[in-house]
C-alpha positions in Angstrom: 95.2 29.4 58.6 94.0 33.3 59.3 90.9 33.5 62.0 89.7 36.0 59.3 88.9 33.2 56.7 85.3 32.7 56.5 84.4 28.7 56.7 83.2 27.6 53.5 80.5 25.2 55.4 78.9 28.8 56.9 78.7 30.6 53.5 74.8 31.2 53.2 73.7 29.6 50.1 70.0 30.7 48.1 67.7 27.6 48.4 66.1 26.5 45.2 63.1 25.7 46.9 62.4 29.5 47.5 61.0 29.8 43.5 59.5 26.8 43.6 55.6 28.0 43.8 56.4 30.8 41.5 56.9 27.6 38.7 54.3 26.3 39.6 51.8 29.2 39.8 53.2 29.5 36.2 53.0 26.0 35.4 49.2 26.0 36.1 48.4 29.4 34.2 49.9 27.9 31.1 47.8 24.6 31.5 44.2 26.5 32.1 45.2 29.0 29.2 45.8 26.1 26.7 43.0 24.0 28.3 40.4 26.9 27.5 41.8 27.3 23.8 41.6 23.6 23.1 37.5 23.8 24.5 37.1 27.2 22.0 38.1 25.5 19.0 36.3 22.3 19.5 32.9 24.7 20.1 33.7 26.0 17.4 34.4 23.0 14.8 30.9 21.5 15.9 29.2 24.9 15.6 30.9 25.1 12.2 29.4 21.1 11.5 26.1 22.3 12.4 25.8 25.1 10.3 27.2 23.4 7.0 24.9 20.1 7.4 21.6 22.5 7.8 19.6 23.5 4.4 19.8 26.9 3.3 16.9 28.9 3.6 16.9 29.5 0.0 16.4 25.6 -1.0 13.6 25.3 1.6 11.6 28.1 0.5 12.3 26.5 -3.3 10.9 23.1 -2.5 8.2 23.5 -0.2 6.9 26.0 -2.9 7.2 23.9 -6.2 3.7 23.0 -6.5 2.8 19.6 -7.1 1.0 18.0 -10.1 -2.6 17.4 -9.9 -3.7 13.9 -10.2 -6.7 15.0 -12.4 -4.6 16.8 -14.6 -2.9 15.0 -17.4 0.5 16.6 -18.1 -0.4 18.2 -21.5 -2.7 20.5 -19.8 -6.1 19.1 -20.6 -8.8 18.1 -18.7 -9.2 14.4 -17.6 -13.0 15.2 -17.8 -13.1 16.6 -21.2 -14.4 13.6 -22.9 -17.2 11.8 -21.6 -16.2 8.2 -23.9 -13.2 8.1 -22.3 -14.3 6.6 -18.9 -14.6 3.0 -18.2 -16.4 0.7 -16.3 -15.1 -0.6 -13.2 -14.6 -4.1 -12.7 -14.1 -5.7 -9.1 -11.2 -4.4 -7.3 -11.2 -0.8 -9.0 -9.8 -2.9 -12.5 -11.1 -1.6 -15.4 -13.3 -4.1 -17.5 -12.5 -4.2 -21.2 -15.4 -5.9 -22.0 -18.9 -6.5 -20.8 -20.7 -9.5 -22.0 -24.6 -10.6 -22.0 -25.5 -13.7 -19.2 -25.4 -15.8 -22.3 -22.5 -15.0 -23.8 -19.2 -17.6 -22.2 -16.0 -15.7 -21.9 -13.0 -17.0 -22.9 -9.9 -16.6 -20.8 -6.1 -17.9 -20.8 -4.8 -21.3 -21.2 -8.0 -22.8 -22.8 -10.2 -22.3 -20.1 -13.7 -21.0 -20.8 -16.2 -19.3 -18.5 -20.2 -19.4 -18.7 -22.9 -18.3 -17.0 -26.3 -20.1 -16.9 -29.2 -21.1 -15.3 -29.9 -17.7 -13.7 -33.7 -17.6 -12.3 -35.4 -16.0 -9.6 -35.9 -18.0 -6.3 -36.7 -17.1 -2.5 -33.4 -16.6 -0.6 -33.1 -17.9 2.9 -31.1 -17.3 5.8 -29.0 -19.9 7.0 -25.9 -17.8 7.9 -24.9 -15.0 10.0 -25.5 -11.9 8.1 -27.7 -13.3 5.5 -30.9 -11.7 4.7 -34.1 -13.3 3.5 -36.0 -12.5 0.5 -36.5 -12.2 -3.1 -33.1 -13.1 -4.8 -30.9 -14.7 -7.9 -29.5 -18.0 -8.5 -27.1 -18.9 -11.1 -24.4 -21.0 -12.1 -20.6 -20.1 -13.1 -19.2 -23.1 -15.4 -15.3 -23.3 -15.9 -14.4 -25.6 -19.0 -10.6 -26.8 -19.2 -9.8 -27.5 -22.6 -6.3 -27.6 -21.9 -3.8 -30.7 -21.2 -2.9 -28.9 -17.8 -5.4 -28.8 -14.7 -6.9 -25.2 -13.9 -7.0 -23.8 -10.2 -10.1 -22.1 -9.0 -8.9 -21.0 -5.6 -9.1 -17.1 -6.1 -12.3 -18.0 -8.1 -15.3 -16.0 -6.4 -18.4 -14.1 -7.8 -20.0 -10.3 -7.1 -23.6 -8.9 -8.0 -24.8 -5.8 -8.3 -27.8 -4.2 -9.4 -29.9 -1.1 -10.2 -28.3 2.3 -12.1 -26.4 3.1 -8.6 -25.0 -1.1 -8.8 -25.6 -1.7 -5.2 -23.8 -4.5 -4.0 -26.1 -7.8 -3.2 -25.7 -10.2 -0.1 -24.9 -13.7 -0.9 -27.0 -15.9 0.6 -25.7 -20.1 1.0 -29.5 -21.0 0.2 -31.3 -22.6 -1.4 -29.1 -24.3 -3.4 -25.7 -22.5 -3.0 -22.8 -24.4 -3.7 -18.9 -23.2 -4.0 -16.4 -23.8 -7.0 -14.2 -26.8 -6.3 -9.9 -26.2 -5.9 -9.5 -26.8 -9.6 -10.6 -28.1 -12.9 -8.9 -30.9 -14.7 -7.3 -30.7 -18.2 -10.0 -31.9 -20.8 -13.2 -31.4 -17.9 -15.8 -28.6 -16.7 -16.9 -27.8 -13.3 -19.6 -25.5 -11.5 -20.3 -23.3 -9.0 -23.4 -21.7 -7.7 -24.4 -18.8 -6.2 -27.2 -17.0 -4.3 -27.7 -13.1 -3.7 -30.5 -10.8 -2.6 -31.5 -8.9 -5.4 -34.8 -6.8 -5.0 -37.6 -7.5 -7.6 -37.8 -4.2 -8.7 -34.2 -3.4 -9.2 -33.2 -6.4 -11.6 -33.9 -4.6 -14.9 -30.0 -3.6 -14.6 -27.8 -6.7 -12.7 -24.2 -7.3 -12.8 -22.7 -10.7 -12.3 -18.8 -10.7 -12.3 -16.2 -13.5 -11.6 -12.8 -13.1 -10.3 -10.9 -15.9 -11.5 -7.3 -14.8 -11.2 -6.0 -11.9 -8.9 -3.6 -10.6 -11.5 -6.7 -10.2 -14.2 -9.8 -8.2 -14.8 -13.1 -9.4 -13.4 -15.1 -10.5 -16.3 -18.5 -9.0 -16.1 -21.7 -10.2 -17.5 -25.0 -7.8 -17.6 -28.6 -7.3 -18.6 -32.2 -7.7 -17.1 -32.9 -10.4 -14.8 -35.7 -13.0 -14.3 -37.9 -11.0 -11.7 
């Protein structure tokens, strides 16, 4: 073999190592550049989400100006006021009461069961209670008759006055004499109650009794002049 040969072991040979940052600087471009696109289309997906799930202007400005009926105006356009006859008295518990009857007159109600007022006289109320007030006041007595075959509850029985032309509300009083309805009234029986309030002397020429007997119903309402 020549001396002139070159040795194949000292033939310099390019390492592969020399290019290998270059990759990688171009490796780590690529990845920011698709980082930053991925973060620009999810802005703008929820900016997009925003905006579509936001009311227009236009449907704001529509509802906030529709103006809304008047409760005093009836919907043909005429005036609740027009015609005096066509208000009616209220009964306990802002009901309207059909029907106002004289202290003597009983009221009939459902199921067979009759109301009555009587024995209402003037006596001297006393204070036995806190709240209670002495003085000139009424005493009468509610009467439930059952002529039904079924008993009759008188839980959410109870009884209001008022008197005078602004009906003032009265103050019961437990005395003299006061005595609450009982938890019912049997088929075929009657049962009483009586009751006690301040009512001035010279404001009974217009009293109201009424009795709540059922929370569903109208009170029924009695009226006139009282004993003074």
């Amino acid at each position: 073999m020549s001396e002139d040969t070159p040795d194949e072991e000292t033939t310099p040979v390019e390492s592969e190592t020399t290019t290998d940052p270059e990759a990688h600087a171009r490796r780590r471009g690529l990845l920011i550049l698709v980082i930053v696109v991925v973060v620009a289309v999810v802005a703008a997906l929820v900016i997009w989400s925003v905006n579509s799930s936001a009311p227009s202007p236009a449907a704001t400005t529509s509802a906030s100006s529709t103006p809304l009926p008047s409760a005093s105006t009836p919907s043909d356009g005429s005036s609740a006021s027009a015609d005096p006859s066509a208000s009616a008295e209220p009964g306990a518990g802002g009901e309207v009461v059909d029907d106002i009857r004289d202290f003597d007159e009983p009221a009939p109600i459902d199921g067979g069961v009759t109301v009555a007022l009587d024995d209402l006289e003037a006596v001297e109320g006393e204070a036995s209670m806190p709240g209670e007030i002495a003085g000139p006041s009424l005493r009468f007595t509610v009467t439930f008759t059952n002529d039904s075959d079924e008993a009759y509850s008188l839980l959410g029985a109870v009884t209001n006055v008022y008197y005078g032309a602004d009906q003032i509300p009265a103050i019961e009083l437990a005395e003299p004499g006061g005595e609450p309805f009982p938890q019912e009234v049997a088929a075929g029986k009657s049962v009483t109650g009586t009751f006690v309030y301040n009512v001035p002397t010279d404001q009974r020429d217009q009293v109201r009794i009424t009795v709540d007997y059922e929370a569903a119903e109208p009170a029924l309402v009695f009226e006139g002049a009282a004993p003074q």
